[in-house]
Biopython code that builds the backbone (N, CA, C, O; Angstrom):
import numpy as np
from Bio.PDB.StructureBuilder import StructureBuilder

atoms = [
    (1, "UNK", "N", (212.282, -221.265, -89.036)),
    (1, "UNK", "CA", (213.394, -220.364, -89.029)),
    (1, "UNK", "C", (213.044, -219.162, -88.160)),
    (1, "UNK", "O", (212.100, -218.372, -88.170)),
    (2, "UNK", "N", (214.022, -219.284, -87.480)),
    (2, "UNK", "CA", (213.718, -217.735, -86.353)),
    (2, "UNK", "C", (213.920, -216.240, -87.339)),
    (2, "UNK", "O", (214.198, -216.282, -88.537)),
    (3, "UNK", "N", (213.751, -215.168, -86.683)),
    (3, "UNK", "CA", (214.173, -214.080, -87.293)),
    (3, "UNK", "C", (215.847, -213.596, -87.580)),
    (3, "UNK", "O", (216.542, -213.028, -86.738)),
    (4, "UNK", "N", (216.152, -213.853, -88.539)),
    (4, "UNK", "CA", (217.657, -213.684, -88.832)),
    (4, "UNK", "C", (218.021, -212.249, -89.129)),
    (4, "UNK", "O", (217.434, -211.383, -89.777)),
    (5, "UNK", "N", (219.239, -212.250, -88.422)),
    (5, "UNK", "CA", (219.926, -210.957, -88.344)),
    (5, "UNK", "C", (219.270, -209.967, -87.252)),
    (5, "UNK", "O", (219.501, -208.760, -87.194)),
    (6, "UNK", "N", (218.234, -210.836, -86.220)),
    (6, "UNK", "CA", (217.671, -209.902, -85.180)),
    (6, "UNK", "C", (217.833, -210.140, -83.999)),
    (6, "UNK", "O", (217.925, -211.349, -83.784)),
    (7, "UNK", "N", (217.901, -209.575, -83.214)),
    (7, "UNK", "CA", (217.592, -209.570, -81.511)),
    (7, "UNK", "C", (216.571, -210.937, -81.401)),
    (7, "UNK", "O", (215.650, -210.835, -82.212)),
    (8, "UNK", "N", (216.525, -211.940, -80.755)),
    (8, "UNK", "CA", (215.947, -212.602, -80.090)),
    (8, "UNK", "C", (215.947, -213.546, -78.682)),
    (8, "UNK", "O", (216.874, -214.279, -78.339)),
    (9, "UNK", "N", (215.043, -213.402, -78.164)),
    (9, "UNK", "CA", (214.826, -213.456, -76.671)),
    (9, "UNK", "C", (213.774, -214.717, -76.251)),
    (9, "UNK", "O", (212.568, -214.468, -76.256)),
    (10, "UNK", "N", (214.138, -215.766, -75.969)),
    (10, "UNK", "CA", (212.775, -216.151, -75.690)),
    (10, "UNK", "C", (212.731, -217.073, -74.444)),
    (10, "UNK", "O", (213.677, -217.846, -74.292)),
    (11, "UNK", "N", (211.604, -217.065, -73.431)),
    (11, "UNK", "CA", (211.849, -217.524, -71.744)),
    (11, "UNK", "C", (212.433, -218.749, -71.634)),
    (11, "UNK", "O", (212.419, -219.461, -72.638)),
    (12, "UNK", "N", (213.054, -219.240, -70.424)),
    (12, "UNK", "CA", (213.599, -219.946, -70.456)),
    (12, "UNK", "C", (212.933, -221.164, -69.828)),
    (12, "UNK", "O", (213.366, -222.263, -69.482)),
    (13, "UNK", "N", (211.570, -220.513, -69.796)),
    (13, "UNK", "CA", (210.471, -221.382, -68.395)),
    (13, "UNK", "C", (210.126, -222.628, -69.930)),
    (13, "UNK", "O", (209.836, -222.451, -71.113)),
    (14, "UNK", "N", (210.383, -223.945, -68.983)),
    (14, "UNK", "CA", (210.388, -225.178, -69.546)),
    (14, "UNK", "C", (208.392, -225.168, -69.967)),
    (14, "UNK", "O", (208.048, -225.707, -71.019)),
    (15, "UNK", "N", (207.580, -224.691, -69.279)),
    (15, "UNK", "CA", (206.347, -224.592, -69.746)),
    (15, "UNK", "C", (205.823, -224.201, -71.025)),
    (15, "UNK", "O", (204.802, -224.505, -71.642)),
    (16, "UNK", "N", (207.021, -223.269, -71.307)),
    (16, "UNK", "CA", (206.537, -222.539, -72.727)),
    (16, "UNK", "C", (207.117, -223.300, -74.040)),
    (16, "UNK", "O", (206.925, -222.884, -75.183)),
    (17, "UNK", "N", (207.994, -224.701, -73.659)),
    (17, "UNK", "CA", (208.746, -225.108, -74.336)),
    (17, "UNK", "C", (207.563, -226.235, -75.393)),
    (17, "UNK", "O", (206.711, -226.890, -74.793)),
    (18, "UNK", "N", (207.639, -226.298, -76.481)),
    (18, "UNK", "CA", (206.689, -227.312, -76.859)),
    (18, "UNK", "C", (206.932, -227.392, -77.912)),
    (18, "UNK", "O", (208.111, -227.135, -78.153)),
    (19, "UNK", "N", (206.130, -227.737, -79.026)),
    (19, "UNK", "CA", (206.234, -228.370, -80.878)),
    (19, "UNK", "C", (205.219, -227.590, -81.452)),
    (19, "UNK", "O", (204.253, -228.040, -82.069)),
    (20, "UNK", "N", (205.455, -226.444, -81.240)),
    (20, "UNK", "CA", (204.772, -225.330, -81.867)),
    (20, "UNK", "C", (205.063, -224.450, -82.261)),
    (20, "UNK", "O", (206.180, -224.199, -81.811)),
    (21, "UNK", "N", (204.527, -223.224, -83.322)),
    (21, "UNK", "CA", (205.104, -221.954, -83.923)),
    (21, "UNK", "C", (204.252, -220.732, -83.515)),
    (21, "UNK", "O", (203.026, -220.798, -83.421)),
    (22, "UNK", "N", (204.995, -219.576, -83.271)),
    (22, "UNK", "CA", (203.840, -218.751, -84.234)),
    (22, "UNK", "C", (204.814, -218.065, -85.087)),
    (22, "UNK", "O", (206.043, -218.024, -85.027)),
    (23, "UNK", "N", (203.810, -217.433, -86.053)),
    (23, "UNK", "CA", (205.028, -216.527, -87.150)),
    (23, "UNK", "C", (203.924, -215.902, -87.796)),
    (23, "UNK", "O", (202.730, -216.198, -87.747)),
    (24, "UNK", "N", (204.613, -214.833, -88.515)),
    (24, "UNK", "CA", (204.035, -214.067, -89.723)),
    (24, "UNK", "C", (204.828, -214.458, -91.149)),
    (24, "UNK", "O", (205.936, -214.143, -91.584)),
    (25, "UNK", "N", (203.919, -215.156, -91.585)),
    (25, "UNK", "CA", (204.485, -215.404, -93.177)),
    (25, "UNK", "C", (203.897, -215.131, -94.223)),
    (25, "UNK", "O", (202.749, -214.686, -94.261)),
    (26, "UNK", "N", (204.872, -215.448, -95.562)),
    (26, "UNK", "CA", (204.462, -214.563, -96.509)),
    (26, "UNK", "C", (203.002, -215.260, -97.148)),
    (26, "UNK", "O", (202.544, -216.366, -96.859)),
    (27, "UNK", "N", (202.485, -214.341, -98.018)),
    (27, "UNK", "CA", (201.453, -215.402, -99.070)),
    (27, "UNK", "C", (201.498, -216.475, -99.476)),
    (27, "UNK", "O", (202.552, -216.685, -100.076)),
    (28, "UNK", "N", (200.788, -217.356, -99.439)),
    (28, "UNK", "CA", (201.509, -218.790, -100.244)),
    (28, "UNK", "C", (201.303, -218.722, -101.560)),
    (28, "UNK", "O", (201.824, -219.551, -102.307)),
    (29, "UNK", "N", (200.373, -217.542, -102.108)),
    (29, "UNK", "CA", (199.790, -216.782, -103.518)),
    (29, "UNK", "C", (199.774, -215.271, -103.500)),
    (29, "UNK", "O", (198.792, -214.601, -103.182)),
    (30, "UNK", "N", (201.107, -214.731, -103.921)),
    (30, "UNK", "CA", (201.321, -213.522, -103.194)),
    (30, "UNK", "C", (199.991, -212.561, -104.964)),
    (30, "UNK", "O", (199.806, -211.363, -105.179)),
    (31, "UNK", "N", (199.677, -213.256, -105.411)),
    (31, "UNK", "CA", (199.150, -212.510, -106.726)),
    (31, "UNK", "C", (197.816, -212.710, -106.536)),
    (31, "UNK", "O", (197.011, -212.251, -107.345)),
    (32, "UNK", "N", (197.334, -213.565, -105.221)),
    (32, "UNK", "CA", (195.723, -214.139, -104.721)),
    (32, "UNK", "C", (195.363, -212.926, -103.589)),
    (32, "UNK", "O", (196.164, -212.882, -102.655)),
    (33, "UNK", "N", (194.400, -212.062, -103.561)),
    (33, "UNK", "CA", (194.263, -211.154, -102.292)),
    (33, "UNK", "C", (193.789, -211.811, -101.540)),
    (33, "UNK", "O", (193.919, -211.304, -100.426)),
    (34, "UNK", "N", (193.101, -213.029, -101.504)),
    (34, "UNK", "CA", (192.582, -213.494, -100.602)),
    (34, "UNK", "C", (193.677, -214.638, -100.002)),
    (34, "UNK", "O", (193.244, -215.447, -99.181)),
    (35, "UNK", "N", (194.563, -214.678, -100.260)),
    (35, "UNK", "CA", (196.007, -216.083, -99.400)),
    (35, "UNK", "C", (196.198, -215.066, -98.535)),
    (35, "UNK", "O", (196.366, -213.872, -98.785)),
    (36, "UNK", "N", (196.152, -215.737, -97.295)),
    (36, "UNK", "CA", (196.372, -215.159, -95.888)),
    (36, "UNK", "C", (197.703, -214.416, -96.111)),
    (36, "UNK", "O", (198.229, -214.667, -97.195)),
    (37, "UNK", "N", (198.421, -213.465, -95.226)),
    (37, "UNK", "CA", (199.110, -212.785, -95.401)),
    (37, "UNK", "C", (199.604, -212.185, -93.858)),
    (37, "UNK", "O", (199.179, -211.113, -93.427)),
    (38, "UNK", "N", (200.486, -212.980, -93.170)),
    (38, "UNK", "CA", (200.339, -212.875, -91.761)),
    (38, "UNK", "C", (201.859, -212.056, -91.602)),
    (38, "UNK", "O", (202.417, -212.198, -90.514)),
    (39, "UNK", "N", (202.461, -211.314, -92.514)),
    (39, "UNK", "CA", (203.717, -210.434, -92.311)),
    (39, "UNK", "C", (203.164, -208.912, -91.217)),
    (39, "UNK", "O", (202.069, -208.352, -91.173)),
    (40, "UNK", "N", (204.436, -208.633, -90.464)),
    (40, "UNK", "CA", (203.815, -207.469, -89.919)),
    (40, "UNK", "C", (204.437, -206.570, -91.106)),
    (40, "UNK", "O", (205.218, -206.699, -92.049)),
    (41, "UNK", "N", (203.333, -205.225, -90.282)),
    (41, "UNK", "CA", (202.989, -204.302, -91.598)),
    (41, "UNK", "C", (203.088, -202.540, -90.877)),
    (41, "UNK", "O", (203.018, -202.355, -89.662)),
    (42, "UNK", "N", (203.220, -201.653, -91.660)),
    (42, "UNK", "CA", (203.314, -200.098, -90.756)),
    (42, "UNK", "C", (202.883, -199.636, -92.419)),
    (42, "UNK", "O", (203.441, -199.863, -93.492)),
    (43, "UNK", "N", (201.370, -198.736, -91.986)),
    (43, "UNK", "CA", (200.938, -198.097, -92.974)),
    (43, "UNK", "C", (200.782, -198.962, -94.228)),
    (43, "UNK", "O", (201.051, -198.419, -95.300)),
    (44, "UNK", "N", (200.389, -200.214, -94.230)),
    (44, "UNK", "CA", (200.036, -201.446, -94.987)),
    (44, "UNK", "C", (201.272, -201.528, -95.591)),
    (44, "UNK", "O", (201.150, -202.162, -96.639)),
    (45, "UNK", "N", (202.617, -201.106, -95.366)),
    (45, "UNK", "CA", (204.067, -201.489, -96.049)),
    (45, "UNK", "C", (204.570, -203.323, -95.422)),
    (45, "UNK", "O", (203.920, -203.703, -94.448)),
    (46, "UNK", "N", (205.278, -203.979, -95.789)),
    (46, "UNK", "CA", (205.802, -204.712, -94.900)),
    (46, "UNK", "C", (207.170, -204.196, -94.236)),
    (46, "UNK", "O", (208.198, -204.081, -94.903)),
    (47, "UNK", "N", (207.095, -203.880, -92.800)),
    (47, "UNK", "CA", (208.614, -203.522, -92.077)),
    (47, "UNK", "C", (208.952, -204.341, -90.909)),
    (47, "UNK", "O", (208.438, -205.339, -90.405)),
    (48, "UNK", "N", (209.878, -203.682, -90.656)),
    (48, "UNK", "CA", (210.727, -204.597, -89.266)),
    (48, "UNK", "C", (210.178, -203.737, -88.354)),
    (48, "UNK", "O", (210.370, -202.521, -88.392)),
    (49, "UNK", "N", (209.194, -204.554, -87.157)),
    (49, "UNK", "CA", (208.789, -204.334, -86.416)),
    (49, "UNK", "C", (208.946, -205.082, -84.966)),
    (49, "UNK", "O", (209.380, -206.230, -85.058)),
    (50, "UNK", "N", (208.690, -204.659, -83.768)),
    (50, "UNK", "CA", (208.931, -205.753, -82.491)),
    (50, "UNK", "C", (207.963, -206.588, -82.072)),
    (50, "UNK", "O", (207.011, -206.085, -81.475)),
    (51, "UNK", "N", (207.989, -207.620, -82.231)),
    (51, "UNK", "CA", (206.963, -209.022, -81.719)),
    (51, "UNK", "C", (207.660, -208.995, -80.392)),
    (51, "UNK", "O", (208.839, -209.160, -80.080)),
    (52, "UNK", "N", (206.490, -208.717, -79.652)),
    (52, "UNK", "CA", (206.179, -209.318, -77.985)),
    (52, "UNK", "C", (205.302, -210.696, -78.699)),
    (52, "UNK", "O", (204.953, -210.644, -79.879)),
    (53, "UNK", "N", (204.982, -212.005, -77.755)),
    (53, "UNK", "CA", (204.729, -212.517, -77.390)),
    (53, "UNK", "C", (204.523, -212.722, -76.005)),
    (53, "UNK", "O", (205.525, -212.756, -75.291)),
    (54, "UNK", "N", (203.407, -212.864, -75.497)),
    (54, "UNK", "CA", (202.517, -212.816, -73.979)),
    (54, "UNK", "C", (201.887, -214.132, -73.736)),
    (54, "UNK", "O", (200.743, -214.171, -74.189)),
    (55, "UNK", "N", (202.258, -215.162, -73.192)),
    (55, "UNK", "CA", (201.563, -215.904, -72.426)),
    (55, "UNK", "C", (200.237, -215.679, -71.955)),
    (55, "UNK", "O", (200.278, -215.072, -70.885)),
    (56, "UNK", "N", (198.812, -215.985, -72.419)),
    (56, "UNK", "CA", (198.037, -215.147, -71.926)),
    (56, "UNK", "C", (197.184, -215.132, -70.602)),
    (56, "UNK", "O", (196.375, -214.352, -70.099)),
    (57, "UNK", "N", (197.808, -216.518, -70.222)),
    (57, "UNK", "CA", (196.850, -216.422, -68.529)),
    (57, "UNK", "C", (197.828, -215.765, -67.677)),
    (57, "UNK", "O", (197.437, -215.075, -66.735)),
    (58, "UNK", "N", (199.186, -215.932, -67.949)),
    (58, "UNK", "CA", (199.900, -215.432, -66.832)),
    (58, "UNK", "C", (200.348, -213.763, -67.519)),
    (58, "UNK", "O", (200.733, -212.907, -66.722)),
    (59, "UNK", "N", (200.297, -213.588, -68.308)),
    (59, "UNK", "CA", (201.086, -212.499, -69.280)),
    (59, "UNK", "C", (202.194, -212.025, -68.862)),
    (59, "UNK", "O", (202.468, -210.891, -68.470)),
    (60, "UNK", "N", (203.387, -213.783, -69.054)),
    (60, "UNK", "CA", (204.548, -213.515, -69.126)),
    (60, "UNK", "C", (205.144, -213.555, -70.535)),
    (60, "UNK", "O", (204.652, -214.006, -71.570)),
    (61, "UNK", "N", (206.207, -213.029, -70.337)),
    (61, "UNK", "CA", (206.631, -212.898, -72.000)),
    (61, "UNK", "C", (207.575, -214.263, -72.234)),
    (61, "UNK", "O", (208.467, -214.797, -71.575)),
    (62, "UNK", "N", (207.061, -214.491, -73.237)),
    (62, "UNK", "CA", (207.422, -215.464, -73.768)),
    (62, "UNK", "C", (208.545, -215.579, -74.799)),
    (62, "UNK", "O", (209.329, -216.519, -74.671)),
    (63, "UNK", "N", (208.728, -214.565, -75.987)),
    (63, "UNK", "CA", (209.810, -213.940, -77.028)),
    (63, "UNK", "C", (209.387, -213.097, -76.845)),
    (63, "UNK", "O", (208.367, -212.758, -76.246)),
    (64, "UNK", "N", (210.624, -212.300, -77.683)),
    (64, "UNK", "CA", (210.715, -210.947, -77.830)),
    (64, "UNK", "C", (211.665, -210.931, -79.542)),
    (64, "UNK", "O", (212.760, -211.492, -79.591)),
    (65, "UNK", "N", (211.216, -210.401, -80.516)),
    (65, "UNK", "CA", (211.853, -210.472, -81.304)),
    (65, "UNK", "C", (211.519, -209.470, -82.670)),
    (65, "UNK", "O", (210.394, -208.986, -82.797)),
    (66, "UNK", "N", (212.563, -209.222, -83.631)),
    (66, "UNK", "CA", (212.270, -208.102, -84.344)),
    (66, "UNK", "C", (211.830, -209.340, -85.898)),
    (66, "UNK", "O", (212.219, -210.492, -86.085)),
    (67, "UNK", "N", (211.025, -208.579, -86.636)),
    (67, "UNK", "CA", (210.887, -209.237, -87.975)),
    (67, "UNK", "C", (211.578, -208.710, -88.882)),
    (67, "UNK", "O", (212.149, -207.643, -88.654)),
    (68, "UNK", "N", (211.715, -209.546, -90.519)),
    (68, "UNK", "CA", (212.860, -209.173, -91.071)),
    (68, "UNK", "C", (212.374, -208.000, -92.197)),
    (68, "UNK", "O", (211.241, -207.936, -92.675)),
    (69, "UNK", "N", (212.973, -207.516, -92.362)),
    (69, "UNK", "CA", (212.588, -205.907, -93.379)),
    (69, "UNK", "C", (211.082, -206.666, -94.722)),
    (69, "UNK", "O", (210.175, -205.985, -95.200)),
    (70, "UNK", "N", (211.280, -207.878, -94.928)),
    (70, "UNK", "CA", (209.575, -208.288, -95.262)),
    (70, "UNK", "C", (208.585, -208.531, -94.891)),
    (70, "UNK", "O", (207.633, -208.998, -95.517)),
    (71, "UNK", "N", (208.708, -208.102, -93.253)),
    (71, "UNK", "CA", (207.702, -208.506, -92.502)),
    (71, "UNK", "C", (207.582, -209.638, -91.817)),
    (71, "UNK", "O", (206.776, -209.759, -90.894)),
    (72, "UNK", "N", (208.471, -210.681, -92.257)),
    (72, "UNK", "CA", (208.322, -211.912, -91.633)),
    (72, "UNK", "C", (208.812, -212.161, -90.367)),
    (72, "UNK", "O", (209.793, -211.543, -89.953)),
    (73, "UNK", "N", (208.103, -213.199, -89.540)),
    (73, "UNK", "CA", (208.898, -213.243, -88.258)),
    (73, "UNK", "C", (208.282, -214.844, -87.586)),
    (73, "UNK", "O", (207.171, -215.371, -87.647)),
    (74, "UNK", "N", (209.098, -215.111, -87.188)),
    (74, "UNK", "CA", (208.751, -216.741, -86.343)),
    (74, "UNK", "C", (209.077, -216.641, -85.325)),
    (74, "UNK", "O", (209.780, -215.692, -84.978)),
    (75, "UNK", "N", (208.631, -217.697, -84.396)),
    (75, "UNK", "CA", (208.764, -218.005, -82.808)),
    (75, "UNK", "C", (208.734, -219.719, -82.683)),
    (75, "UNK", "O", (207.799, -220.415, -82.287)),
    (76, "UNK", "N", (209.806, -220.061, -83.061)),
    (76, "UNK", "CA", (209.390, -222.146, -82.574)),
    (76, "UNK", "C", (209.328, -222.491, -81.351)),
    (76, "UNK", "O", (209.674, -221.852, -80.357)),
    (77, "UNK", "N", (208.793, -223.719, -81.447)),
    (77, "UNK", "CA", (209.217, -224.760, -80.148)),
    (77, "UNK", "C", (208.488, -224.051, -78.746)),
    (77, "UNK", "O", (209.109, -223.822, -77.708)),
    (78, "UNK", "N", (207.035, -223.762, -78.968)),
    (78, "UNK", "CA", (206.350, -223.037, -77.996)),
    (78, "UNK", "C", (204.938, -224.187, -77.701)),
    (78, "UNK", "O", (204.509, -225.083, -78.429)),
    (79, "UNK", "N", (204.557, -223.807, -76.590)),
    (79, "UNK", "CA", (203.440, -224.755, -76.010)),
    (79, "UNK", "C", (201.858, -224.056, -76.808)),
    (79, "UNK", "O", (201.446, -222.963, -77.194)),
    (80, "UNK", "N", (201.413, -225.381, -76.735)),
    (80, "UNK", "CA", (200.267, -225.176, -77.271)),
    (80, "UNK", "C", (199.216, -224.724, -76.241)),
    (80, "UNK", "O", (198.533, -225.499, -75.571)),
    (81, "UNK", "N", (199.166, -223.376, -76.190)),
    (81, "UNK", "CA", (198.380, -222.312, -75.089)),
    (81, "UNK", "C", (198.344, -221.006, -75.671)),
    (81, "UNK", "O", (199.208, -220.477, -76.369)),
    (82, "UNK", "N", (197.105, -220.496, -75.257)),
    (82, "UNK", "CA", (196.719, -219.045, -76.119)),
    (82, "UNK", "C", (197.538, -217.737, -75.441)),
    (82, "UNK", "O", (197.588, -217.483, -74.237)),
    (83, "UNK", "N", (197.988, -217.190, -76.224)),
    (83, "UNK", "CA", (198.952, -215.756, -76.130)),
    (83, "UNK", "C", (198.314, -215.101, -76.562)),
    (83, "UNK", "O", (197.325, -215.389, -77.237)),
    (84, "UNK", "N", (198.931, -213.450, -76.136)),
    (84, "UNK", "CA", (198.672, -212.478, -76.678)),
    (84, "UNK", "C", (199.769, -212.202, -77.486)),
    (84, "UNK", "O", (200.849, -212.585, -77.036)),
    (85, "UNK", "N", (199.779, -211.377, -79.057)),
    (85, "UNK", "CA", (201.010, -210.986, -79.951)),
    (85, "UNK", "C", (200.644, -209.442, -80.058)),
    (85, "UNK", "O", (199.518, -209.028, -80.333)),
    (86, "UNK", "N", (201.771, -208.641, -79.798)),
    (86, "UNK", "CA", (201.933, -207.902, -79.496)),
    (86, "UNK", "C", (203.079, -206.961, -81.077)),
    (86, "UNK", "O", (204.287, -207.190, -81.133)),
    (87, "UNK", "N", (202.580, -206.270, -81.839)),
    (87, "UNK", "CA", (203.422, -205.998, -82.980)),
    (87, "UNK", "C", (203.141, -204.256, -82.298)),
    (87, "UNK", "O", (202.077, -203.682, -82.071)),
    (88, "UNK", "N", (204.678, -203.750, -82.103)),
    (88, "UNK", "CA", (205.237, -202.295, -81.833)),
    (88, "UNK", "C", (206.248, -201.796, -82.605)),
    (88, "UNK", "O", (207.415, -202.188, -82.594)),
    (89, "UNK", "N", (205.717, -200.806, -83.366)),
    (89, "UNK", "CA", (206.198, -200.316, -84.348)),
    (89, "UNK", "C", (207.188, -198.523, -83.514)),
    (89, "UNK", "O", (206.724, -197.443, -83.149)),
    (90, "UNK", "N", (208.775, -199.142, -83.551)),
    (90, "UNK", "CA", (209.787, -198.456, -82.503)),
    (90, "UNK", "C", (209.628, -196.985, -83.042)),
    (90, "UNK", "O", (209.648, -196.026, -82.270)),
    (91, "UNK", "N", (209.496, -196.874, -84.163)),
    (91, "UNK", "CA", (209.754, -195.739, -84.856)),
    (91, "UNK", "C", (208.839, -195.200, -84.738)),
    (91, "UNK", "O", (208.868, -194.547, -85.781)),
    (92, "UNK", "N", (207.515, -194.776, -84.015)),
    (92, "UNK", "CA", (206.282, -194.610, -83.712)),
    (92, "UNK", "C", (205.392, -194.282, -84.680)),
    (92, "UNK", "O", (204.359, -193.667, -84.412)),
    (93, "UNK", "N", (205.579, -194.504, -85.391)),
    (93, "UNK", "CA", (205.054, -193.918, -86.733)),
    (93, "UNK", "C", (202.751, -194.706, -86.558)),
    (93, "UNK", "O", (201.746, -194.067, -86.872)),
    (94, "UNK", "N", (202.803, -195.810, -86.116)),
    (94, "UNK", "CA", (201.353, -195.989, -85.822)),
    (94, "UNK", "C", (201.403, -196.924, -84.502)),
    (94, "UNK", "O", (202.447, -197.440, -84.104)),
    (95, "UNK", "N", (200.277, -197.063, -83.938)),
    (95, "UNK", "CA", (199.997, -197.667, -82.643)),
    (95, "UNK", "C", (200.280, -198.750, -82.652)),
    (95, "UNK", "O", (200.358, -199.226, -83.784)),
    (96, "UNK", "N", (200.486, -199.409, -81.845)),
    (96, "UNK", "CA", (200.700, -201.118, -81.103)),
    (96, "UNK", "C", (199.705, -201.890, -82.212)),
    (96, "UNK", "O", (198.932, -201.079, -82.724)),
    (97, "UNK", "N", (199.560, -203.062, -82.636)),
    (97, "UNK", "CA", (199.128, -204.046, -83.171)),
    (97, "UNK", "C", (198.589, -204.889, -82.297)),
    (97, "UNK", "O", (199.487, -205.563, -81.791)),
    (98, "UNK", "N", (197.341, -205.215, -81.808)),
    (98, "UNK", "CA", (197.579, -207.090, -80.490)),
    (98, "UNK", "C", (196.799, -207.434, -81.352)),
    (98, "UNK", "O", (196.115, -206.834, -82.181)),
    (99, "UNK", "N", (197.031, -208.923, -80.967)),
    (99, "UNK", "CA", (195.877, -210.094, -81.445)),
    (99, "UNK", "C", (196.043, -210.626, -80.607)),
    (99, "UNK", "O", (197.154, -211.092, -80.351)),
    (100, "UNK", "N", (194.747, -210.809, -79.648)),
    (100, "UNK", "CA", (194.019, -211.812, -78.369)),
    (100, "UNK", "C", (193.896, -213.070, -78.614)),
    (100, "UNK", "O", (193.094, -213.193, -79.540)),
    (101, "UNK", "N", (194.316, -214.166, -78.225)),
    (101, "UNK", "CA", (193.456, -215.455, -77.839)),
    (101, "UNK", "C", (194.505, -216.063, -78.987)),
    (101, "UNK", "O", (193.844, -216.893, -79.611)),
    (102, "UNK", "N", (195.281, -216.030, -79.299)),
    (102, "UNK", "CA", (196.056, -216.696, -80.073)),
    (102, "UNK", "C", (196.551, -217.912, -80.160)),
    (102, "UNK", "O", (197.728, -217.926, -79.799)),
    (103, "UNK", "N", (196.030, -219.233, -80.581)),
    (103, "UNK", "CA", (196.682, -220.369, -80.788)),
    (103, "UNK", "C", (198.005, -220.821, -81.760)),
    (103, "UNK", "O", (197.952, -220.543, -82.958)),
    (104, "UNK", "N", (198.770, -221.274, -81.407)),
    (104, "UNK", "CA", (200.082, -221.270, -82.137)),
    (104, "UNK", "C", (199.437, -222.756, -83.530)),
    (104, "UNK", "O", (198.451, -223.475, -83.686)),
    (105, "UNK", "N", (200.563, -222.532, -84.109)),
    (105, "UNK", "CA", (200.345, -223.701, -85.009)),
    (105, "UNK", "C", (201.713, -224.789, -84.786)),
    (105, "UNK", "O", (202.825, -224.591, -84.296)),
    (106, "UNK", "N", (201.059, -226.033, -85.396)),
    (106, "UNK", "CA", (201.747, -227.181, -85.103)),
    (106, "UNK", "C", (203.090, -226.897, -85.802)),
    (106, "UNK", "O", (202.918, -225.927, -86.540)),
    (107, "UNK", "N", (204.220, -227.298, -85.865)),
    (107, "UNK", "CA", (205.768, -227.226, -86.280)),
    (107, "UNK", "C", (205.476, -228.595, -87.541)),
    (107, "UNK", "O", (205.051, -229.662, -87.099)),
    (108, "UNK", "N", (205.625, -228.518, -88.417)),
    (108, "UNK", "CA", (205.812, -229.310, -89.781)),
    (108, "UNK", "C", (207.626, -230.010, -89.967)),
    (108, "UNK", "O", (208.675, -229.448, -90.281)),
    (109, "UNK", "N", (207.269, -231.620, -89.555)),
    (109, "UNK", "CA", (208.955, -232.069, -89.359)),
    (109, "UNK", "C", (209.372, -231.657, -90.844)),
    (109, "UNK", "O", (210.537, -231.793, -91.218)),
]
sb = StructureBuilder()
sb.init_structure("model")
sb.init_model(0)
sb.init_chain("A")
sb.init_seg("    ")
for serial, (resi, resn, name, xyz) in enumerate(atoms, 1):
    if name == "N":
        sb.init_residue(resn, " ", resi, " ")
    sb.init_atom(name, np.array(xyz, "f"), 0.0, 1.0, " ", f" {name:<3s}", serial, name[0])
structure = sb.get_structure()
């Protein structure tokens, strides 16, 4: 599921097209501190923030998209190649977010 109720953008270059995700999702054990927890975040809150996605050899953009007021946010149907993710928080309230070298995950039929 893409980000609903948001702005989304994503290239139209057939390269980037593939059977892949990335996203920020919720806990799969939100009561476990240790279940991954991949929502974006401002001042450890979960908010709606802007996902760039970067292609990372060429660093073209790939999406562009806002997450939903829980933090969550997806990107489907992307090639399996390392990006940069890019979380910018509009309201400036704290600095840019990246994570380097990023492999997407496989899409679950």
């Amino acid at each position: 599921m893409l980000a609903q109720d948001r702005s989304f953008r994503i290239s139209k270059a057939i390269v980037f097209r593939g059977s892949f995700y990335l996203g920020g999702d919720m806990p799969i054990d939100p009561v476990d501190p240790s279940s991954p927890d991949g929502r974006a975040r401002v001042l450890n809150q979960p908010a709606v923030v802007r996902i760039r996605i970067l292609e990372r050899r060429t660093m073209a953009l790939v999406a562009d998209v806002r997450s939903n007021p829980d933090g969550t946010w997806r990107v489907e149907r992307i090639a399996d190649v390392e990006y940069i993710v890019l979380g910018l928080d509009e309201a400036g309230r704290v600095n840019a977010a990246i994570q380097d070298w990023v492999r997407p995950a496989p899409m679950v039929r």
